[in-house]
C-alpha positions as CSV (number, residue, x, y, z in Angstrom):
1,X,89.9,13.1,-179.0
2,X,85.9,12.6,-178.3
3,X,87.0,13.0,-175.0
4,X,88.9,15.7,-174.8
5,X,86.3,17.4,-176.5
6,X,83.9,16.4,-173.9
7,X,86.1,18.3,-171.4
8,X,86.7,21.3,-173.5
9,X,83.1,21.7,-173.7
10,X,82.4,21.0,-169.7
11,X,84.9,23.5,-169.1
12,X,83.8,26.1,-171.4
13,X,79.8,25.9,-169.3
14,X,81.6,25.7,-166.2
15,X,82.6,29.3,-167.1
16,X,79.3,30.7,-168.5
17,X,77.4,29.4,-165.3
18,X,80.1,30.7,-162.9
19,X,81.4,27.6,-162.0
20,X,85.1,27.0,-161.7
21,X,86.7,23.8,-163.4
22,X,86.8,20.9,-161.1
23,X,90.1,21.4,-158.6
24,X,90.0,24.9,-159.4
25,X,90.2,26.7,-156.6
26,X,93.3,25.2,-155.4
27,X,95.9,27.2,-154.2
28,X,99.5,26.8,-152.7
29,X,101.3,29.0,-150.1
30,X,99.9,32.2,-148.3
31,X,97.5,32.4,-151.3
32,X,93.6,33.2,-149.6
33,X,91.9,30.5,-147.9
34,X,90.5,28.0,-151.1
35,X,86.7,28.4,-151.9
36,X,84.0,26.0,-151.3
37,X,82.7,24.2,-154.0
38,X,79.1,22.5,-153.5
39,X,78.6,19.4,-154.7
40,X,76.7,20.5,-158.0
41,X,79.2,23.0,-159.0
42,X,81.5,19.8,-159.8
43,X,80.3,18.9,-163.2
44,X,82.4,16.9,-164.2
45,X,82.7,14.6,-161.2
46,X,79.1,13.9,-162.0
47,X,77.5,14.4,-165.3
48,X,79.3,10.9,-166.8
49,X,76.8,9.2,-164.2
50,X,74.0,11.2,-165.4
51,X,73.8,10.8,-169.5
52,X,72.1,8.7,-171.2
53,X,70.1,8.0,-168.6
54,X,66.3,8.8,-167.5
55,X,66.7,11.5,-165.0
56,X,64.7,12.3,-161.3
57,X,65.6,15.0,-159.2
58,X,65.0,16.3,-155.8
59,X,65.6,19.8,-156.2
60,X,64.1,23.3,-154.6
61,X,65.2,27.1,-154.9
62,X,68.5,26.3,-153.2
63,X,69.3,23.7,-156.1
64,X,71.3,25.8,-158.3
65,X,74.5,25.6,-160.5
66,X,76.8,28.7,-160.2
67,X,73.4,31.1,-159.8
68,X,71.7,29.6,-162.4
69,X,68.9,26.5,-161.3
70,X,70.1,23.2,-161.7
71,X,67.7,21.9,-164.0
72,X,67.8,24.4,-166.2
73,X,71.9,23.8,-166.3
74,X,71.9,20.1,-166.5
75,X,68.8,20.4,-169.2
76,X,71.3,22.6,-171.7
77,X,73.8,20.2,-171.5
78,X,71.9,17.3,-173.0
79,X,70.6,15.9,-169.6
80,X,67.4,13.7,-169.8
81,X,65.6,15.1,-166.4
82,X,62.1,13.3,-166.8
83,X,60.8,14.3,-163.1
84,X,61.3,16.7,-160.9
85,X,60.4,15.8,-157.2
86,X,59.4,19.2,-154.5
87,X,59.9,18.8,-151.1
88,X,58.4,20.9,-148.0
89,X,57.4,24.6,-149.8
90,X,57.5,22.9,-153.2
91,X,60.0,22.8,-156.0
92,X,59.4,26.5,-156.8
93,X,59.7,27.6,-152.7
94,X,56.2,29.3,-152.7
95,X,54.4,27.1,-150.2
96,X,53.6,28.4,-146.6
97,X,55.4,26.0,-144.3
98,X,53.8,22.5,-143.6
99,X,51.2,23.5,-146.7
100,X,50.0,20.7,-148.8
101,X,51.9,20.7,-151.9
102,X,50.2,19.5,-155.1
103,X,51.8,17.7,-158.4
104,X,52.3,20.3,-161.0
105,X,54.1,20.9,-164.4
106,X,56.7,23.4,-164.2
107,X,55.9,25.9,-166.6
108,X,59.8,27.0,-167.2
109,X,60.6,23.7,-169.1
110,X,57.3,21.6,-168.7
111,X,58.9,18.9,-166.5
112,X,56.0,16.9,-164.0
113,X,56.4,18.0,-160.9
114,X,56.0,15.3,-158.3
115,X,55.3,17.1,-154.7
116,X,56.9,14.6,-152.1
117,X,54.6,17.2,-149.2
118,X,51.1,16.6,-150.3
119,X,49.0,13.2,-150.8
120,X,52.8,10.9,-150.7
121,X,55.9,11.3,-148.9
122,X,57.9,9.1,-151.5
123,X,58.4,8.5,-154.7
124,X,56.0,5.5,-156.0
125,X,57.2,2.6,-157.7
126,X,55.3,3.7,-161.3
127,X,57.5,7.0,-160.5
128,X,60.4,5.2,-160.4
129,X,60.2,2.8,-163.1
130,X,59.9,5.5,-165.3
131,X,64.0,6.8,-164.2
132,X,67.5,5.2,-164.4
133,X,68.6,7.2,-161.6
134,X,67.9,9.8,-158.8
135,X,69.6,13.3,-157.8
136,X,68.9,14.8,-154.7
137,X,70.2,18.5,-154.5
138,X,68.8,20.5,-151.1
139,X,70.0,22.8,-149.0
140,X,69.5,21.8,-145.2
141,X,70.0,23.8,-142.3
142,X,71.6,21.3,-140.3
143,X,68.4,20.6,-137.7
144,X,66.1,17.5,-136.8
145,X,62.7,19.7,-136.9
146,X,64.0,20.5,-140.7
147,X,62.1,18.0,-142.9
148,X,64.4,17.9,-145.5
149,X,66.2,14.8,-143.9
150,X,62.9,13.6,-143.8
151,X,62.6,13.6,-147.6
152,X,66.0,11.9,-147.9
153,X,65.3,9.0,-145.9
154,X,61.8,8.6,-148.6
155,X,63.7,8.9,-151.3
156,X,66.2,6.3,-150.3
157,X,63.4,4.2,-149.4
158,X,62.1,4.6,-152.9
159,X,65.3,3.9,-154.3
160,X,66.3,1.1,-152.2
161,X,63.1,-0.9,-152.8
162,X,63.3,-0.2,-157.1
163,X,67.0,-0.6,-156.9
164,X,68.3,2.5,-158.3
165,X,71.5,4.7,-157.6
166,X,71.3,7.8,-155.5
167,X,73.1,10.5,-156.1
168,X,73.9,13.2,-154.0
169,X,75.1,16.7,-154.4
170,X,76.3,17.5,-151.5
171,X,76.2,21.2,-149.5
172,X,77.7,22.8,-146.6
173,X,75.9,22.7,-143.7
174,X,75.9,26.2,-141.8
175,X,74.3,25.3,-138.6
176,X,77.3,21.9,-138.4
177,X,77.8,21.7,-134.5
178,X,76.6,18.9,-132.7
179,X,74.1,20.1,-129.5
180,X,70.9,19.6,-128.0
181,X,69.2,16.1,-126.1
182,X,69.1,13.1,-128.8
183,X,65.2,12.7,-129.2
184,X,63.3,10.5,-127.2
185,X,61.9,8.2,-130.0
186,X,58.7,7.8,-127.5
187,X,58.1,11.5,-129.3
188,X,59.2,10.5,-132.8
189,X,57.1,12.6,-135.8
190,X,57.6,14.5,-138.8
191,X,59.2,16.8,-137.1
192,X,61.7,14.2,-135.5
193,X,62.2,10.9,-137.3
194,X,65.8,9.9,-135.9
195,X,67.3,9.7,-133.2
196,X,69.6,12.7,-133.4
197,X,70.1,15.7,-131.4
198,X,68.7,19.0,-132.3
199,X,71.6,20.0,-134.3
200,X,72.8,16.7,-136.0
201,X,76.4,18.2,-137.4
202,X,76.5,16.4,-140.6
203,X,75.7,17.1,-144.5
204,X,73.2,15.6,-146.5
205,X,75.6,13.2,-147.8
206,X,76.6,12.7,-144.0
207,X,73.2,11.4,-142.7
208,X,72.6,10.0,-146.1
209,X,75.4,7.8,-145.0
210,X,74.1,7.7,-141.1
211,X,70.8,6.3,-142.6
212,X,72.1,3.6,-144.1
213,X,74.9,2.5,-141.5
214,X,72.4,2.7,-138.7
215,X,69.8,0.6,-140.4
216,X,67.3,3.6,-140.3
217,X,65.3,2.6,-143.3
218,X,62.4,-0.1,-143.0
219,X,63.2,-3.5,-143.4
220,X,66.6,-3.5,-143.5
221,X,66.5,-2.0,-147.0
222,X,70.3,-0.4,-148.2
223,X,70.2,2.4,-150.6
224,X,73.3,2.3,-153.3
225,X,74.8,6.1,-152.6
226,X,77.3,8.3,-154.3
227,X,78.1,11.4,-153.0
228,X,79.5,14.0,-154.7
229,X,81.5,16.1,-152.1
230,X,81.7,19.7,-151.3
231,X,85.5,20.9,-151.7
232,X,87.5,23.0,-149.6
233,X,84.7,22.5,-146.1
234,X,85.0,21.7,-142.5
235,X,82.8,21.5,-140.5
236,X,83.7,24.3,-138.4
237,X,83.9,26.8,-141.0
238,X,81.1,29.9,-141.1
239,X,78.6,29.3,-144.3
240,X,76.7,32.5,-146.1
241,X,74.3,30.7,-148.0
242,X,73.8,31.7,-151.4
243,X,70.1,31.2,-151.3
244,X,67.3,31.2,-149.3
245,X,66.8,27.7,-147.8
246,X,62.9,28.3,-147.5
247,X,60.2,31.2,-146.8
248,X,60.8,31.5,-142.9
249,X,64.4,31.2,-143.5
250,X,65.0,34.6,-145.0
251,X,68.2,36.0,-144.3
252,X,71.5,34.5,-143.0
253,X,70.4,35.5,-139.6
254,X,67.4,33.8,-138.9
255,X,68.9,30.6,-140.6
256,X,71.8,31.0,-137.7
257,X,69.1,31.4,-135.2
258,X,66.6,29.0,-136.3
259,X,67.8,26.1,-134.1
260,X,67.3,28.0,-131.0
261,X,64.7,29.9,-132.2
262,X,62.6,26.8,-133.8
263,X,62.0,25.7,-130.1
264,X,59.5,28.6,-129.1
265,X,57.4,26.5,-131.7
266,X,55.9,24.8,-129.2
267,X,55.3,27.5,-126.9
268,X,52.9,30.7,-126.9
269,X,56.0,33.1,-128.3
270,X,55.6,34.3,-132.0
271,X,59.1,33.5,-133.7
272,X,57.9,36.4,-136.0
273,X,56.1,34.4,-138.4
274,X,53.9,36.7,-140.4
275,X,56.2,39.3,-141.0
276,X,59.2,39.7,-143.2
277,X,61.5,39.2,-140.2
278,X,60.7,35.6,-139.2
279,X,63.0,33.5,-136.6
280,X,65.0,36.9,-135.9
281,X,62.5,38.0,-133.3
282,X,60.3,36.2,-130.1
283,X,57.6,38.1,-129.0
284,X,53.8,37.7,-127.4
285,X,51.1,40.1,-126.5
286,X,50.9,39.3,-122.9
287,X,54.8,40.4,-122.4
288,X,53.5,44.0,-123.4
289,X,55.6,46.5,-120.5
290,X,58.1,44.4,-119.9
291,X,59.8,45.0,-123.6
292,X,59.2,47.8,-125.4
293,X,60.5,45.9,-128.7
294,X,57.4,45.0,-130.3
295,X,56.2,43.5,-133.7
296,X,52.6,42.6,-135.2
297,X,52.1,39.6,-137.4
298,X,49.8,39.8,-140.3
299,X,48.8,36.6,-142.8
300,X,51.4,36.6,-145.6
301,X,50.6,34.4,-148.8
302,X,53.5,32.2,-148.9
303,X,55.2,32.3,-145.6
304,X,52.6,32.1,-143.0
305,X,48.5,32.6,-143.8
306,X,47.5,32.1,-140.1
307,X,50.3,33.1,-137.5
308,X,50.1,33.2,-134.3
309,X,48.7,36.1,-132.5
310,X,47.8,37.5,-136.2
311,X,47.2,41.5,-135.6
312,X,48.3,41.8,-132.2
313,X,51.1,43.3,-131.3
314,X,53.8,40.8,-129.9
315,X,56.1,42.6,-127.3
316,X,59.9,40.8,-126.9
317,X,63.3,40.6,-127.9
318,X,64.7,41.6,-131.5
319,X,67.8,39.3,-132.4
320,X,68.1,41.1,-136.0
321,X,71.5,42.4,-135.3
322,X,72.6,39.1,-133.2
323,X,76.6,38.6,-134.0
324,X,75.2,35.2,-135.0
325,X,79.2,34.1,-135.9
326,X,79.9,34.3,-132.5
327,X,76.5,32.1,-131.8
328,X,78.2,30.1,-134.4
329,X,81.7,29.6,-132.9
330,X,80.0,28.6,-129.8
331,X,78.5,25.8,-131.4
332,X,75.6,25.5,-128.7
333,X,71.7,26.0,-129.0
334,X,71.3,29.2,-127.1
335,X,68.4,28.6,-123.9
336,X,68.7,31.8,-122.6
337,X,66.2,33.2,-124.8
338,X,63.6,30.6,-123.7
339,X,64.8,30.7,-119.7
340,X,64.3,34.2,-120.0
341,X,60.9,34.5,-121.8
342,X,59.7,31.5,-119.5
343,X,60.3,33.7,-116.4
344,X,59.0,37.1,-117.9
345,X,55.9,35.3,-118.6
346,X,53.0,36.3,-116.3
347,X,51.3,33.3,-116.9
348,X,53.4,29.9,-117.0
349,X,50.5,27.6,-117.1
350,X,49.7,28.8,-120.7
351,X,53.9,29.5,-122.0
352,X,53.4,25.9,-123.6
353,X,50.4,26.3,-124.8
354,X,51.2,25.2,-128.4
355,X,47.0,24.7,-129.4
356,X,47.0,28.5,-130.7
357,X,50.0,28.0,-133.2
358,X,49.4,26.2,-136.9
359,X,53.0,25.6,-136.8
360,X,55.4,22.4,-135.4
361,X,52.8,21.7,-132.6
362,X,54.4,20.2,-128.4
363,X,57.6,21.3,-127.3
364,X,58.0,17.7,-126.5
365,X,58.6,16.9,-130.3
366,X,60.8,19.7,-130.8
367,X,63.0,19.4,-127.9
368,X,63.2,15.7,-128.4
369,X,61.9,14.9,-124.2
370,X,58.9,15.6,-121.8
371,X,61.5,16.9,-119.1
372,X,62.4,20.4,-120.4
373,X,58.9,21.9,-119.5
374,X,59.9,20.4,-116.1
375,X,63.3,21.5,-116.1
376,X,61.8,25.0,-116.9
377,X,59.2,25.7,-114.1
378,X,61.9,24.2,-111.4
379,X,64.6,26.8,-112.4
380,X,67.3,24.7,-113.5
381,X,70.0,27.0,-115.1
382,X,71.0,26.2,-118.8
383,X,74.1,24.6,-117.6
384,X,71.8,22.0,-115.5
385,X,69.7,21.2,-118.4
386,X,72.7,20.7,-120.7
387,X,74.3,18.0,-118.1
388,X,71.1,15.9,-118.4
389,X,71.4,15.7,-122.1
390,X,74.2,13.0,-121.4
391,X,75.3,10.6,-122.0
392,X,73.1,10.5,-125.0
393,X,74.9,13.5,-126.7
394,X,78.1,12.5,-126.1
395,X,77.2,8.7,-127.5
396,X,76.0,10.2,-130.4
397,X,78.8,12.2,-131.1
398,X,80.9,8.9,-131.1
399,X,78.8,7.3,-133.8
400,X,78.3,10.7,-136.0
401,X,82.6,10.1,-136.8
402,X,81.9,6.8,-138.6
403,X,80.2,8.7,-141.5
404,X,81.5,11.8,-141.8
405,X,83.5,13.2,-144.9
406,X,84.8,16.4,-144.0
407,X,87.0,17.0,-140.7
């Protein structure tokens, strides 16, 4: 009776929060393709792990239950969340990217706020002696230059070495295609901490898994996983996410874009940080009349304080209105952009120069080699450069299909 109770009442807040009951959106027939359900909008498959229990959770903006954040859900159903742990941006998403983060309180439900992107990486060991078990709940976009796979490797670290469960809510990943060179680990840093292509093709709960059958974490350690699956997802299906994923990443668009788009990073090119249009545009003042396109990037609190090429107007290409479904159907980091802004440039000595950006620094880190500057001045054609990304891509795409969960 208690338990059927327990059901009614998991049920009933599945509803209010705009959650359907767990194996809800099945469907038989020529009934419309079944809906995705994230990993947190499965109660039930994991709130029997989560009461009585201390609580710690990785969490951000994109960590939400139906639309409402995932805290505040778990909190009104009687869930014990004693910590709250931010990643890159912070747990409230208001952090210019690669700001330092500092430990807070949130003032919504006074929970500590541990920031994992300021004086630690990881969770210490006082942090977790005070929990019983960990959630981690992000959104990732499905690239190596995108710390958030970063913070999961910590986080298992932490866990491993305390011995306590992870649990992960898993999420689609809308950039899921495999593609790029597997990084050179002569140019490992925060930026690139595996050896993985640029687009890794896997979920959270993927490389979560990755991580630990590859023996990425020091010492040998193991961290115990569950993860909570996303229903009704493929790999190759198109993913509107329901939130923002960070500052930069403000529209569907530029989170479609940003694995091409990250590149210019490490180049003179504005991506459009500083204006509300970031990773939908590429532009620089010296490509003035040869594109009449042009934008101007100003310091905005929040997203970027110190752009490159603040108050000049950067002349380029505007990828706003992109059929980015098509980009994603082709499942390929698109070069052109970067063969083509290479050769428009009047001066190639200074299209790497990466020493005027505050951003993600050498190309070398973001393409994962020191060849593609090479490959670049000699004219290779995209086609060329792909062929010398094997056979590490295609060896990596072997053992990605050990860990996978969805087809």
């Amino acid at each position: 009776m208690i338990r059927l109770l327990s059901l009614l009442v998991l049920l009933a807040v599945s509803r209010c929060i705009g959650v359907p009951p767990h194996g809800a959106s099945k469907n038989t027939g020529n009934a419309k393709p079944q809906r995705i359900v994230t990993g947190a909008d499965q109660l039930p498959a994991y709130l029997p792990y989560l009461r009585g229990k201390r609580v710690g959770m990785v969490v951000n903006p994109t960590s939400v239950i139906g639309k409402k954040a995932s805290i505040d859900s778990l909190q009104s159903l009687g869930i014990r969340i004693k910590t709250v742990f931010g990643p890159e941006h912070g747990f409230r998403g208001n952090a210019s990217n690669g700001a330092v983060v500092k430990d807070d309180t949130d003032a919504q439900t006074g929970i500590p706020v541990i920031s994992l992107y300021g004086s630690k990486r990881k969770p210490s060991k006082a942090d977790m002696d005070s929990l019983d078990v960990m959630v981690f709940d992000l959104q990732d976009v499905g690239c190596r230059f995108y710390t958030h796979i970063n913070t999961l490797a910590d986080v298992m670290e932490a866990c491993a070495e305390n011995n306590k469960e992870l649990i992960i809510l898993d999420r689609p990943n809308p950039n899921a295609y495999v593609d790029g060179p597997v990084l050179d680990m002569r140019f490992k840093s925060g930026i690139g901490r595996f050896p993985v292509p640029v687009t890794h093709g896997m979920t959270i709960g993927e490389f979560a898994r990755m991580i630990n059958g590859q023996h990425w974490l020091p010492n040998g350690l193991q961290c115990k996983i569950k993860v909570i699956q996303v229903l009704n997802y493929t790999h190759n299906m198109y993913y509107e996410l329901p939130v923002n994923p960070s500052p930069n990443l403000n529209t569907q668009a530029s989170v479609m874009l940003y694995p091409s788009l990250c590149l210019f990073e490490g180049t003179i090119i504005s991506q459009g940080r500083g204006t509300y249009m970031p990773f939908t545009v590429l532009g620089a003042p010296a490509l003035k009349g040869k594109y009449d396109f042009n934008f101007t990037p100003v310091s905005i609190k929040g997203m970027s304080e110190a752009p490159l090429h603040q108050d000049r107007a950067c002349y380029g290409l505007d990828l706003r209105n992109y059929n980015v479904k098509a980009l994603h159907a082709a499942g390929r980091v698109n070069l052109k952009w970067m063969i083509e802004l290479y050769n428009a440039y009047p001066d190639k000595g200074k299209f790497f120069d990466y020493t005027q950006s505050t951003a993600m620094g050498r190309i070398e880190r973001l393409i994962g080699n020191d060849v593609f500057t090479k490959q670049l001045a000699g004219g290779l054609s995209e086609e060329a450069i792909r062929k010398t990304w094997e056979p590490g891509l295609s060896q990596y795409k072997k053992m990605r299909l050990k860990y996978l969960l969805y087809k």
